[in-house]
PDB file of N, CA, C and O in Angstrom:
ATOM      1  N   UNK A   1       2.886   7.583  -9.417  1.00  0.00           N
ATOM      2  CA  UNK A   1       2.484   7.941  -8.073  1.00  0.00           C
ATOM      3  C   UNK A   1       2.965   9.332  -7.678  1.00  0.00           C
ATOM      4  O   UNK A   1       2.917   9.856  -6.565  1.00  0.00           O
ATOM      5  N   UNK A   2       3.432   9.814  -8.806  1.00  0.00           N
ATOM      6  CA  UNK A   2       3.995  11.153  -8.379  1.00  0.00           C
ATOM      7  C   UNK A   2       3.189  12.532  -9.098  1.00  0.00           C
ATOM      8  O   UNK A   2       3.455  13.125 -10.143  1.00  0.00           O
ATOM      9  N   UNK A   3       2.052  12.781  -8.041  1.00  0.00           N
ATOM     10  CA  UNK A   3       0.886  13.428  -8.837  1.00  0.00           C
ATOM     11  C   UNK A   3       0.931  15.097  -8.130  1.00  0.00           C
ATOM     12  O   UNK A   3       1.130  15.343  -6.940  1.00  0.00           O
ATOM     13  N   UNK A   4       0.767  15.780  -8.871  1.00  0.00           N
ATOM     14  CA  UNK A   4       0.446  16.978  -7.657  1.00  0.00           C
ATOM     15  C   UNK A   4      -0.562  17.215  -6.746  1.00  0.00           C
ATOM     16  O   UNK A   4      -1.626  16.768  -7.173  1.00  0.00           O
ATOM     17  N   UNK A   5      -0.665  17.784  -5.568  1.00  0.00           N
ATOM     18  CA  UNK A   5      -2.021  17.992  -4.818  1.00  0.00           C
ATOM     19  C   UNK A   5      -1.878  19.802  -4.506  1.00  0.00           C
ATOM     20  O   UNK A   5      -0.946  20.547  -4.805  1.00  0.00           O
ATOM     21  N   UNK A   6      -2.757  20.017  -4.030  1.00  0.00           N
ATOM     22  CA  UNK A   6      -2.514  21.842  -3.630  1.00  0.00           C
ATOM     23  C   UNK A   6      -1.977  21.897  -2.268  1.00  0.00           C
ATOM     24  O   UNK A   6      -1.921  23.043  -1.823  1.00  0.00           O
ATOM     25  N   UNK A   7      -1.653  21.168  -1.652  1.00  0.00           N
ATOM     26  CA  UNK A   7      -0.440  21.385  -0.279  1.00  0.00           C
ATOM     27  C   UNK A   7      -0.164  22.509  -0.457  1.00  0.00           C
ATOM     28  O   UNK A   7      -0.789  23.295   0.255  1.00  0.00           O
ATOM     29  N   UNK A   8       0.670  23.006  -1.263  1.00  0.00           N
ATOM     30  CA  UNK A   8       1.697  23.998  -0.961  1.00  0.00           C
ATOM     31  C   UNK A   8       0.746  25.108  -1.370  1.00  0.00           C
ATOM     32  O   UNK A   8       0.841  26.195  -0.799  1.00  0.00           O
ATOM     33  N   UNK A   9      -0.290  24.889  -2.447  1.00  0.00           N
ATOM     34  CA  UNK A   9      -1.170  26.127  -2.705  1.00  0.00           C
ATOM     35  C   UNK A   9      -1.555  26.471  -1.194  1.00  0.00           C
ATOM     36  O   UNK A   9      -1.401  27.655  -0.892  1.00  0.00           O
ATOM     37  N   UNK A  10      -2.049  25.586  -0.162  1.00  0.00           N
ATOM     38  CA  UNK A  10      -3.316  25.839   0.701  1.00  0.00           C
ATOM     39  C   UNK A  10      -1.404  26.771   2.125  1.00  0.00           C
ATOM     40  O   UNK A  10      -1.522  27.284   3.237  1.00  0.00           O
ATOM     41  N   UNK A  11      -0.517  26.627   1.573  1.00  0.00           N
ATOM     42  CA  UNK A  11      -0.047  26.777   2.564  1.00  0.00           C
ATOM     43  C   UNK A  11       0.786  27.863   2.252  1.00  0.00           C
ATOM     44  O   UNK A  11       1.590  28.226   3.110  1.00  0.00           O
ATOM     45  N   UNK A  12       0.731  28.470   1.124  1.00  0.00           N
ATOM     46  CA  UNK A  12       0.907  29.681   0.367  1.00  0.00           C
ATOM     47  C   UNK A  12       0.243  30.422   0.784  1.00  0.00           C
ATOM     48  O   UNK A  12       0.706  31.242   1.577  1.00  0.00           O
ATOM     49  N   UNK A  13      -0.777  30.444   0.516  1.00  0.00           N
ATOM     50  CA  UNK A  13      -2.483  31.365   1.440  1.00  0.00           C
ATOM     51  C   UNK A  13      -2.261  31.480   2.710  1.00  0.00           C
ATOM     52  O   UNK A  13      -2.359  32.595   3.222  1.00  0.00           O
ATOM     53  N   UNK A  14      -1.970  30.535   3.360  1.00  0.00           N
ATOM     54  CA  UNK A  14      -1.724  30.619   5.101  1.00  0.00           C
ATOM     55  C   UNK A  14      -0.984  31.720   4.958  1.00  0.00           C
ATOM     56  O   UNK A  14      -1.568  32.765   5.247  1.00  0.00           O
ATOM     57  N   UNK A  15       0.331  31.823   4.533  1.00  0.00           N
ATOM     58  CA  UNK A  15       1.439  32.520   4.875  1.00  0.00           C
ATOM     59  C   UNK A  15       1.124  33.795   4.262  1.00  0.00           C
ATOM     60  O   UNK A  15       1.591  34.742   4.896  1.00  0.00           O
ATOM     61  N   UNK A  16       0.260  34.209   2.878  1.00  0.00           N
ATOM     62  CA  UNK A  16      -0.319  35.325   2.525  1.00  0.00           C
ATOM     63  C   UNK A  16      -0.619  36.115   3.403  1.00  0.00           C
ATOM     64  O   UNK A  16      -0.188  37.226   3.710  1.00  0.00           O
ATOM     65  N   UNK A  17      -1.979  34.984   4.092  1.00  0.00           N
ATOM     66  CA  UNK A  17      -2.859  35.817   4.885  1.00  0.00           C
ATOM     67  C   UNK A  17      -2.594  35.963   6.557  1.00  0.00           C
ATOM     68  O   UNK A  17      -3.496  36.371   7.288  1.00  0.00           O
ATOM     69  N   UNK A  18      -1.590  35.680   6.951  1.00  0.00           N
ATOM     70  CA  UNK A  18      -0.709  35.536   7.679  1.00  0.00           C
ATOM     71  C   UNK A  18       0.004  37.293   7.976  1.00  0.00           C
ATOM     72  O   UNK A  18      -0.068  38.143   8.863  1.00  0.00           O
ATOM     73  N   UNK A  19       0.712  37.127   6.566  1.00  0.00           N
ATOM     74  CA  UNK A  19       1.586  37.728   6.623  1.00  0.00           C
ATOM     75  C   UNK A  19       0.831  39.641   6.096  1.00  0.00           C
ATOM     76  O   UNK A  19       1.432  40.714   6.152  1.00  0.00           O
ATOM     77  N   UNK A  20      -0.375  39.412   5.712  1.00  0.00           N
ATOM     78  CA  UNK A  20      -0.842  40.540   5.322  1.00  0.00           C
ATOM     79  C   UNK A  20      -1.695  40.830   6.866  1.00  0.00           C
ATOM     80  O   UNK A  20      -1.983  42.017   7.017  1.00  0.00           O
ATOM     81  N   UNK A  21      -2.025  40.117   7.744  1.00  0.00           N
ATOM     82  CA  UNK A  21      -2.962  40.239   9.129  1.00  0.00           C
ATOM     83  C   UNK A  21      -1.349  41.494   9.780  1.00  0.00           C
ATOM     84  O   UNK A  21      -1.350  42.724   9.722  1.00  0.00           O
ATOM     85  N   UNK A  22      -0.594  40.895  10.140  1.00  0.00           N
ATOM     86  CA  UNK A  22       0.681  41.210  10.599  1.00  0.00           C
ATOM     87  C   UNK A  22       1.013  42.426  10.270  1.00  0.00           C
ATOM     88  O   UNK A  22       1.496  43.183  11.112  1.00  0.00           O
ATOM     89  N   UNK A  23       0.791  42.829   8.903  1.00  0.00           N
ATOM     90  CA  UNK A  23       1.215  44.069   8.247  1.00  0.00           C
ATOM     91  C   UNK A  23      -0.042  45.240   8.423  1.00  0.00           C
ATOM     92  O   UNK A  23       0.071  46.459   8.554  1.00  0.00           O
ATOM     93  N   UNK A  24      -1.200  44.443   8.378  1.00  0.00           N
ATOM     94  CA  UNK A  24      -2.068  45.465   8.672  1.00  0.00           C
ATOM     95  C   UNK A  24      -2.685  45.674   9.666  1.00  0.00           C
ATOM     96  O   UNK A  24      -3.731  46.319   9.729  1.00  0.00           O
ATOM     97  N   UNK A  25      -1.780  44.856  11.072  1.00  0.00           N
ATOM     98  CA  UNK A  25      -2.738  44.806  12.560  1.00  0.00           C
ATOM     99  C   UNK A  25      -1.435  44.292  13.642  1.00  0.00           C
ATOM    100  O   UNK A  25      -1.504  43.359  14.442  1.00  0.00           O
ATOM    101  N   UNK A  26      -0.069  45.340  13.360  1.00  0.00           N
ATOM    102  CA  UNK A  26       0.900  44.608  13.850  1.00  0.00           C
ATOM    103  C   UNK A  26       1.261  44.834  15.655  1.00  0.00           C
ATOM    104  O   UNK A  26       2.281  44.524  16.271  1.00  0.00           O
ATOM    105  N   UNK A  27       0.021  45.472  16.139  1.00  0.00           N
ATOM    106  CA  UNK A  27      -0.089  45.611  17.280  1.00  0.00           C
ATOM    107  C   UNK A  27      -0.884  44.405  17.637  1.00  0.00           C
ATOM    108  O   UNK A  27      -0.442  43.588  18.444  1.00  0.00           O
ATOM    109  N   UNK A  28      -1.917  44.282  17.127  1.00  0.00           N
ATOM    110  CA  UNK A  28      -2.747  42.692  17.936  1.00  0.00           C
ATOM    111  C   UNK A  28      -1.895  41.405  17.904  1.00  0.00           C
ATOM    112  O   UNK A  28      -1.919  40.559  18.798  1.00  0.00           O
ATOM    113  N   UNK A  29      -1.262  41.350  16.965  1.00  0.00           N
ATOM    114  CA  UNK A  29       0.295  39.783  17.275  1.00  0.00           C
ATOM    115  C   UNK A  29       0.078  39.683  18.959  1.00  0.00           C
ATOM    116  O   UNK A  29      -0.614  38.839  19.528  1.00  0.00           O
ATOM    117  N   UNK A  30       0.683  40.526  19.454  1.00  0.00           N
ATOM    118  CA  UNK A  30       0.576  40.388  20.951  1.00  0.00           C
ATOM    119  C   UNK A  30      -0.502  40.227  21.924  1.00  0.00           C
ATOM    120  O   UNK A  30      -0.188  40.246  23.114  1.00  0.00           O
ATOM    121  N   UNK A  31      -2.008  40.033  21.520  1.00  0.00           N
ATOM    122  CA  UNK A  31      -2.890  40.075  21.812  1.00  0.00           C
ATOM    123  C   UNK A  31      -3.130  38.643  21.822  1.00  0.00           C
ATOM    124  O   UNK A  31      -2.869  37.851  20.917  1.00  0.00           O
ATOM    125  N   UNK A  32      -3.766  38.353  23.182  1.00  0.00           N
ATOM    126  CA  UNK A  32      -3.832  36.526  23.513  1.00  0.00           C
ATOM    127  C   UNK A  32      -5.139  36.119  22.754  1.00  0.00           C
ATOM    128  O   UNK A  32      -5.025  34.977  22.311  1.00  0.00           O
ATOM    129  N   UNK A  33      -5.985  36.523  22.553  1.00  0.00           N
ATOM    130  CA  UNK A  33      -7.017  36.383  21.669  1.00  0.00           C
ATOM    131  C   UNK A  33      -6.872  35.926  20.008  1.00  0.00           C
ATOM    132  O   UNK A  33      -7.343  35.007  19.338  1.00  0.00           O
ATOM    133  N   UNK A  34      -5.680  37.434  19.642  1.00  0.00           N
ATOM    134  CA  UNK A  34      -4.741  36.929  18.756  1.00  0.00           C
ATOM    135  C   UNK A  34      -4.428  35.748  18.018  1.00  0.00           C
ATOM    136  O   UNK A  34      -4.714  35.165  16.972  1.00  0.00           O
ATOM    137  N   UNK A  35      -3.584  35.645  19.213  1.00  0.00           N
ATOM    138  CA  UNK A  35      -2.816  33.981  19.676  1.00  0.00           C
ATOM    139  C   UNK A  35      -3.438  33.043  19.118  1.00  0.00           C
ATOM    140  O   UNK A  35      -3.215  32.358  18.119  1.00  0.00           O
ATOM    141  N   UNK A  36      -4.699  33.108  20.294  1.00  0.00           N
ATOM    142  CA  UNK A  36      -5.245  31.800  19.860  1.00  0.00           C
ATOM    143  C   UNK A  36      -5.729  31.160  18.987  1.00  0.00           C
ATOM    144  O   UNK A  36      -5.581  29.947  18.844  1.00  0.00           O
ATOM    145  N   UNK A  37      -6.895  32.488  17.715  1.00  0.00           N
ATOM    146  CA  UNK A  37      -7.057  32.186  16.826  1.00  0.00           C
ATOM    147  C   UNK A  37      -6.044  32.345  15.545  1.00  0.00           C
ATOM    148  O   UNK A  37      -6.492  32.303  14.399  1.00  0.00           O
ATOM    149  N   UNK A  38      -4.704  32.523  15.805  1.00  0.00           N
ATOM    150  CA  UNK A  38      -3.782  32.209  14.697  1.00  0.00           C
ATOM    151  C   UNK A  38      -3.035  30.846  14.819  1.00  0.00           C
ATOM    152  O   UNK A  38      -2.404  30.158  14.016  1.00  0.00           O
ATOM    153  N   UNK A  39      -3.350  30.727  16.131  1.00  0.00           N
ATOM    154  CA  UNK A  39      -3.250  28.995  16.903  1.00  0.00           C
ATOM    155  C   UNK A  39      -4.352  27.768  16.280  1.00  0.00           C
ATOM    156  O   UNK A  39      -4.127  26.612  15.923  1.00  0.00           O
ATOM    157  N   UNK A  40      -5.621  28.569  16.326  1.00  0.00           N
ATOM    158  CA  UNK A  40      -6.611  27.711  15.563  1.00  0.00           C
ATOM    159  C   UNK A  40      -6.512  27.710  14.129  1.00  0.00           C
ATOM    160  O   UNK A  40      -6.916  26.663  13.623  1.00  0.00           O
ATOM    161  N   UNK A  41      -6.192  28.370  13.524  1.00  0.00           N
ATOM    162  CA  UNK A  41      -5.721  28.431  11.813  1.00  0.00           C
ATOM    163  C   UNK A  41      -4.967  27.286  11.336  1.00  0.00           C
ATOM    164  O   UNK A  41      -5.019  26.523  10.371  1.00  0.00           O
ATOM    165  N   UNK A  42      -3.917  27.522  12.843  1.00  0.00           N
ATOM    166  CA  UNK A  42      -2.957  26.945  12.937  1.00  0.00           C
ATOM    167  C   UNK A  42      -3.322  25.147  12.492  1.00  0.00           C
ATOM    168  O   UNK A  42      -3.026  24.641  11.410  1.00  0.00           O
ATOM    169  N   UNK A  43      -3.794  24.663  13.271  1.00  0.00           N
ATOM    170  CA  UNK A  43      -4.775  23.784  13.556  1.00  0.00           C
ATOM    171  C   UNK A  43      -5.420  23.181  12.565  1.00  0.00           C
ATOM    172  O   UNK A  43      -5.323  21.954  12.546  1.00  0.00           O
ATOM    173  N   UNK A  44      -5.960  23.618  11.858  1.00  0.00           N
ATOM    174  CA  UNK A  44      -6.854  23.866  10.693  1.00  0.00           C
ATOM    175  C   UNK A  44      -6.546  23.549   9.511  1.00  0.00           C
ATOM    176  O   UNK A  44      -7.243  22.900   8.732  1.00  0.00           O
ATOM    177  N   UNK A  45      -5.168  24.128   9.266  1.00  0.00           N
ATOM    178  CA  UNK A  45      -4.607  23.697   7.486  1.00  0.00           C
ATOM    179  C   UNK A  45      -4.007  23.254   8.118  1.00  0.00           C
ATOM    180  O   UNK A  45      -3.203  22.969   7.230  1.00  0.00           O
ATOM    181  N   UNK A  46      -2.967  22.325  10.123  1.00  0.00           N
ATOM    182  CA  UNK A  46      -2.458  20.887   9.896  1.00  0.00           C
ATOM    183  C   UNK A  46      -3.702  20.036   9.176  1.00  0.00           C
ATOM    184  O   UNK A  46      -3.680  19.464   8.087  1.00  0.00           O
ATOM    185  N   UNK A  47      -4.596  20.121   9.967  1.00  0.00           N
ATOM    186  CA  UNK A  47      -5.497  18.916   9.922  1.00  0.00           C
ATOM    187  C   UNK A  47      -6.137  19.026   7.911  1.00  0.00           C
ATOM    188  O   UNK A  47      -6.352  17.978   7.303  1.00  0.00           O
ATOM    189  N   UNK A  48      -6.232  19.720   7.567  1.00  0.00           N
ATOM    190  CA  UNK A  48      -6.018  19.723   5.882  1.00  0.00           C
ATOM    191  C   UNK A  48      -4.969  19.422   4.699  1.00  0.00           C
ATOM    192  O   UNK A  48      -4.922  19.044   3.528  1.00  0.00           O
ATOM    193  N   UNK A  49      -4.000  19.921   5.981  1.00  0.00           N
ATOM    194  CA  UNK A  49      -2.528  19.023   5.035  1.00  0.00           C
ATOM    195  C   UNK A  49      -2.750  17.563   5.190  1.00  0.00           C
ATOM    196  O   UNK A  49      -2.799  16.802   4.224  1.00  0.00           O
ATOM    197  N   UNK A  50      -2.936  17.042   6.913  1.00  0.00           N
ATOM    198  CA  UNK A  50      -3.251  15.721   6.580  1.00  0.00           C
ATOM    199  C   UNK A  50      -4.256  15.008   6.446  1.00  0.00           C
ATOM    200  O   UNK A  50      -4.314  13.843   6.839  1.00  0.00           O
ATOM    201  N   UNK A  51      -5.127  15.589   5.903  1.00  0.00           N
ATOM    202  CA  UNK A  51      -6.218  14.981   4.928  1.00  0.00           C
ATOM    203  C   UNK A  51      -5.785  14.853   3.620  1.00  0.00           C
ATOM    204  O   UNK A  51      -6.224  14.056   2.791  1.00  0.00           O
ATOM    205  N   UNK A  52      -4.900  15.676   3.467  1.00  0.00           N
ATOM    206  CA  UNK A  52      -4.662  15.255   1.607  1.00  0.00           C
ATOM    207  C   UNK A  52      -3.743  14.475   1.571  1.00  0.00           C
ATOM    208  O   UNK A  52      -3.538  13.801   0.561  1.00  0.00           O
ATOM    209  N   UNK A  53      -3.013  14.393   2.617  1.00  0.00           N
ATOM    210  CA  UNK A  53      -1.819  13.162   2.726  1.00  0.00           C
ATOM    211  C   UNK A  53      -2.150  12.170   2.772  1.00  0.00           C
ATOM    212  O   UNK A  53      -1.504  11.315   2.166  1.00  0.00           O
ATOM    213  N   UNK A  54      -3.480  11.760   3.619  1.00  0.00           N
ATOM    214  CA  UNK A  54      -4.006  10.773   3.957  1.00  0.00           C
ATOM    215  C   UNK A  54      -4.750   9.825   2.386  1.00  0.00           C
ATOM    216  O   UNK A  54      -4.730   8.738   1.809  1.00  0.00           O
ATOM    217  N   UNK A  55      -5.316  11.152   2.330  1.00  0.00           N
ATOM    218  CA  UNK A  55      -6.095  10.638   1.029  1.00  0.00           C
ATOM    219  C   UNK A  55      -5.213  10.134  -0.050  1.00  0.00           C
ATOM    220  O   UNK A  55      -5.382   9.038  -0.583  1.00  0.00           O
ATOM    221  N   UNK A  56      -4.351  10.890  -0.330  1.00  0.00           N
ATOM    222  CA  UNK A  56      -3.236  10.401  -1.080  1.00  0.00           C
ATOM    223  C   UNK A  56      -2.398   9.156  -1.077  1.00  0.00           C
ATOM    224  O   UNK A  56      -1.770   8.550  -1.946  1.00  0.00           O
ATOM    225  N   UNK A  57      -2.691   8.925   0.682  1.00  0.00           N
ATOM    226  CA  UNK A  57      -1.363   7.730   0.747  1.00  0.00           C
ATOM    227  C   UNK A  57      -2.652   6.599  -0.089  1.00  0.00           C
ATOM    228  O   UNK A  57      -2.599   6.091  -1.209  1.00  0.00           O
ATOM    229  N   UNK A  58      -3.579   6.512   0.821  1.00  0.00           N
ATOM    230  CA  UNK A  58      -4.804   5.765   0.073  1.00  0.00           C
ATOM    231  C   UNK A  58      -5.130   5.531  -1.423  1.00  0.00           C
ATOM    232  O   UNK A  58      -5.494   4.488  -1.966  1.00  0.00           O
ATOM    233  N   UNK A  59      -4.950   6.534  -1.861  1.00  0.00           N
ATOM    234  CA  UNK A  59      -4.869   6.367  -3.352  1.00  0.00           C
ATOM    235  C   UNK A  59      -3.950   5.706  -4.319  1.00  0.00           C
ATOM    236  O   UNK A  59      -4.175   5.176  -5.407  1.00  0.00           O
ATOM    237  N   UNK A  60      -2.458   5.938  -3.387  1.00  0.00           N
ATOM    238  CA  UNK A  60      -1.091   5.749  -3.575  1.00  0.00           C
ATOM    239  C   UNK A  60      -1.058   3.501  -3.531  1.00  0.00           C
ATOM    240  O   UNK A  60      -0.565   2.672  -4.297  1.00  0.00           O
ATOM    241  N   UNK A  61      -1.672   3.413  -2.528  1.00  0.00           N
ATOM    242  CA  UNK A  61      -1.880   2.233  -2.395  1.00  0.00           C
ATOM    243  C   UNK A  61      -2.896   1.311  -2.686  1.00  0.00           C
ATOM    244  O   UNK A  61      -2.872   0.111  -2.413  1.00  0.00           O
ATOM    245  N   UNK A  62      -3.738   1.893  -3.221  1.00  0.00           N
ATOM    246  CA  UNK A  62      -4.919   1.358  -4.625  1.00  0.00           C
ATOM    247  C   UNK A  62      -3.967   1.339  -5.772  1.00  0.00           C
ATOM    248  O   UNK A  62      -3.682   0.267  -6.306  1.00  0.00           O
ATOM    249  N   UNK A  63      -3.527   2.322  -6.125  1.00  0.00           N
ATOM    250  CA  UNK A  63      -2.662   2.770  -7.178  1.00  0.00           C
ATOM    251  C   UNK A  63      -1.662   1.122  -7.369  1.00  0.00           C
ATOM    252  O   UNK A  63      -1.817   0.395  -8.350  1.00  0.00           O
ATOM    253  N   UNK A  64      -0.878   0.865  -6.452  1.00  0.00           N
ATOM    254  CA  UNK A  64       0.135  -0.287  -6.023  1.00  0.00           C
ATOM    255  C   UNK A  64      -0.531  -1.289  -6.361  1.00  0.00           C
ATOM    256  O   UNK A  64      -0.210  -2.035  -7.286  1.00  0.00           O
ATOM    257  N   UNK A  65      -1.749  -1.445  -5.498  1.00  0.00           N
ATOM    258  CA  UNK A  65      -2.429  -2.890  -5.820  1.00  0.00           C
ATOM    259  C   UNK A  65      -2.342  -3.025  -7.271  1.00  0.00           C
ATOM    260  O   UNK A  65      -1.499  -3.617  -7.946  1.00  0.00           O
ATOM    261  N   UNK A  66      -3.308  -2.407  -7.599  1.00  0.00           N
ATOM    262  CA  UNK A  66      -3.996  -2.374  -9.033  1.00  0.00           C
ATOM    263  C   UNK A  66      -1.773  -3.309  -9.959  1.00  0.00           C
ATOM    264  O   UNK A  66      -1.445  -4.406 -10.414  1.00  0.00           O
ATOM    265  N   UNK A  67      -1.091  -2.067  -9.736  1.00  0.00           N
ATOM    266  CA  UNK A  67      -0.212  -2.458  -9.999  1.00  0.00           C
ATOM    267  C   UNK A  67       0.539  -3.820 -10.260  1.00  0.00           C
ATOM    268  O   UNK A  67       0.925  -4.346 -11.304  1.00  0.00           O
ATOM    269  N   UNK A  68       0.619  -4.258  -8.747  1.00  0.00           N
ATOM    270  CA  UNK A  68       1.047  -6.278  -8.556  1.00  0.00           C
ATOM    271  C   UNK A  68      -0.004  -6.225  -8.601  1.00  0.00           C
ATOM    272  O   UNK A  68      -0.310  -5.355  -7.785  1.00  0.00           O
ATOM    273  N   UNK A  69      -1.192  -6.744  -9.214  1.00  0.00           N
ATOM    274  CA  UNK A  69      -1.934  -7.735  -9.407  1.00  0.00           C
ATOM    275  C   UNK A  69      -2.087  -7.769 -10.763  1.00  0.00           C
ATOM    276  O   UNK A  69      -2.863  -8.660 -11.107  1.00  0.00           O
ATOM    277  N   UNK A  70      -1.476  -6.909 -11.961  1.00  0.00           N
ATOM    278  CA  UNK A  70      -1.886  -6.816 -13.220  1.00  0.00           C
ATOM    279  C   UNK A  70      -1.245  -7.811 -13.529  1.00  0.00           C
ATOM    280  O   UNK A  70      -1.852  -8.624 -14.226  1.00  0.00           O
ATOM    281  N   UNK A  71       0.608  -8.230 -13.038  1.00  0.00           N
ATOM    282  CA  UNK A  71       0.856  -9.489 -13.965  1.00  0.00           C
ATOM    283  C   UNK A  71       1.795  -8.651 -14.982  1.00  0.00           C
ATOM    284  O   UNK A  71       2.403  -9.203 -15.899  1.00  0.00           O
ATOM    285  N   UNK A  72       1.834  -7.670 -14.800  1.00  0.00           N
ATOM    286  CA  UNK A  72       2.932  -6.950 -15.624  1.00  0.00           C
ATOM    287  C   UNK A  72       4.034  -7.040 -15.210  1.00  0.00           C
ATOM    288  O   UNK A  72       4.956  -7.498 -15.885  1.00  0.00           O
ATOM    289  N   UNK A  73       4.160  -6.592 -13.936  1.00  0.00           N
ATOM    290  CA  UNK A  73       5.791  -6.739 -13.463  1.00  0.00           C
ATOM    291  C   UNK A  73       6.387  -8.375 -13.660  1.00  0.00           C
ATOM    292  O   UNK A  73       7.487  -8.806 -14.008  1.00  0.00           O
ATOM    293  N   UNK A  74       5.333  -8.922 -13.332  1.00  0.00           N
ATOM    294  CA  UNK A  74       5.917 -10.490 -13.719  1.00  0.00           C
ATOM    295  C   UNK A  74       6.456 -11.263 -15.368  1.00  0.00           C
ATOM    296  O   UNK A  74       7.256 -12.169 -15.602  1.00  0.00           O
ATOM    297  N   UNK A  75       5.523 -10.342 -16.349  1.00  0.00           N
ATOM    298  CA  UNK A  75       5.803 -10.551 -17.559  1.00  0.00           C
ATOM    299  C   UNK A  75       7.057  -9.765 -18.109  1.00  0.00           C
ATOM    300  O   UNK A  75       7.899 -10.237 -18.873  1.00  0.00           O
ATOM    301  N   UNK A  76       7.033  -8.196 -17.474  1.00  0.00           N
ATOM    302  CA  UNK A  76       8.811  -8.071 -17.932  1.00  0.00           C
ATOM    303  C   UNK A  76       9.751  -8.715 -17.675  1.00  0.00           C
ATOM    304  O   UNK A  76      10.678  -8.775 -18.482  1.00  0.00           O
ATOM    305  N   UNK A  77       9.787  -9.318 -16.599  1.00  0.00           N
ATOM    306  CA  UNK A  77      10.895 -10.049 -15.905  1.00  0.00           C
ATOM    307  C   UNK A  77      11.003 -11.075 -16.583  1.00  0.00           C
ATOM    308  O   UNK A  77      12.125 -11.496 -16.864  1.00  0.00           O
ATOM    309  N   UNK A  78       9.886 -11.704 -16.998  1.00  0.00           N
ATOM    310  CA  UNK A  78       9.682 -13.361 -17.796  1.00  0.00           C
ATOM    311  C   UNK A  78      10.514 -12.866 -19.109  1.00  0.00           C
ATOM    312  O   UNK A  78      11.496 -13.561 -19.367  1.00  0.00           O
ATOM    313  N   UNK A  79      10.299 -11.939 -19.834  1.00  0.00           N
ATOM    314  CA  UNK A  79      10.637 -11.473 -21.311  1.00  0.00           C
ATOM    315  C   UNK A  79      12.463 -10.916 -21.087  1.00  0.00           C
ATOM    316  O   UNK A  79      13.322 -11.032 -21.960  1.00  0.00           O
ATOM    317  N   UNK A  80      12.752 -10.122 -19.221  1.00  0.00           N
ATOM    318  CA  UNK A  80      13.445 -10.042 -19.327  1.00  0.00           C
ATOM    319  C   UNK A  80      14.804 -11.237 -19.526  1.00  0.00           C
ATOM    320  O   UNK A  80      15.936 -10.968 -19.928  1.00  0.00           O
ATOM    321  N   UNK A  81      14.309 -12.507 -19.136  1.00  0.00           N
ATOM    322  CA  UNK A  81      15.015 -13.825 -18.747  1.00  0.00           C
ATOM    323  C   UNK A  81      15.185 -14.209 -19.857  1.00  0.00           C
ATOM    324  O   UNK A  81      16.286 -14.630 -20.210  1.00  0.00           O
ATOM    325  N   UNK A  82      14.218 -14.161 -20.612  1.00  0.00           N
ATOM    326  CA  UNK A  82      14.241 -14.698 -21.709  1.00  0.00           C
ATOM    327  C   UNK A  82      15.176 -14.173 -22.724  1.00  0.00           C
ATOM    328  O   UNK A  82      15.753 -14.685 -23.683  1.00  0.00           O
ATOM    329  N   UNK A  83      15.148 -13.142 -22.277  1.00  0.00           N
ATOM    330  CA  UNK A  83      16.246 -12.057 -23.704  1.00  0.00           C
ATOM    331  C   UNK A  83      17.055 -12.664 -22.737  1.00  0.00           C
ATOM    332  O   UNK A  83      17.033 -13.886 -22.886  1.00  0.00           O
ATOM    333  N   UNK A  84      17.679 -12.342 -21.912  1.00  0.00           N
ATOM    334  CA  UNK A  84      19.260 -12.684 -20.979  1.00  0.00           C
ATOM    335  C   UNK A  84      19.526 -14.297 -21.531  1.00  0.00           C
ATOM    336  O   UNK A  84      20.550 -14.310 -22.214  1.00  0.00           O
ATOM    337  N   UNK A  85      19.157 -15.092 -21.470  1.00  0.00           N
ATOM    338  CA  UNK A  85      19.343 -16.398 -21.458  1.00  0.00           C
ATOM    339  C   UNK A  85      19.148 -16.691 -23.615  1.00  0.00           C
ATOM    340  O   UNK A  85      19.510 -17.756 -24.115  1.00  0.00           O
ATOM    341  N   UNK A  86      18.773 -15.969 -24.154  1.00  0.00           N
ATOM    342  CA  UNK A  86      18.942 -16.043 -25.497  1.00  0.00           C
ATOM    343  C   UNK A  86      20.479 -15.397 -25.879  1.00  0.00           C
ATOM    344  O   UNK A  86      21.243 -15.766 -26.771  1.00  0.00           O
ATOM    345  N   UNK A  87      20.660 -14.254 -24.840  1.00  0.00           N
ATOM    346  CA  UNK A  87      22.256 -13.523 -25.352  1.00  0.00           C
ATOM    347  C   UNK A  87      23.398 -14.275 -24.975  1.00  0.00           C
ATOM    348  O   UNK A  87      24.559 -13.980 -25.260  1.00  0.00           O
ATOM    349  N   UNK A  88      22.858 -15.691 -24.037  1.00  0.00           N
ATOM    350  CA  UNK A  88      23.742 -16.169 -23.729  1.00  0.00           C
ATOM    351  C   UNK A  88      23.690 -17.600 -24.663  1.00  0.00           C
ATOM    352  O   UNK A  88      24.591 -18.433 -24.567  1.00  0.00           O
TER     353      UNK A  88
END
């Protein structure tokens, strides 16, 4: 369950392009117009971070099912008893 997603890619780019707007327009920062659409960006890769979270947890918990219902975890445990109770 421990898979990579591009989170941190998509939030690398934010801060790129972020940080290159700033360097090449460092008078408009102060500009309410500005604001708002670095407010809506803002906005934008939350609601994309949690889409991949989302999707993920979803997957994460298909992933689980599939898991307890195979009958595996129950058969190590059976094999594990069995070795324990033979060493004894």
């Amino acid at each position: 369950m421990n898979r990579l997603d591009n989170k941190q890619e998509l939030l690398d780019y934010f801060v790129q392009e972020f940080n290159k707007f700033s360097d090449e327009y460092p008078d408009l920062r102060e500009d309410n117009h500005t604001k708002e659409e670095l407010h809506q960006r803002c906005d934008v890769l939350s609601d994309e971070l949690w889409e991949i979270v989302e999707e993920r947890k979803e997957q994460n918990i298909d992933e689980r099912k599939k898991i307890m219902e195979s009958g595996q975890t129950e058969s190590c445990l059976e094999f594990f008893t069995i070795s324990a109770m033979q060493l004894m």
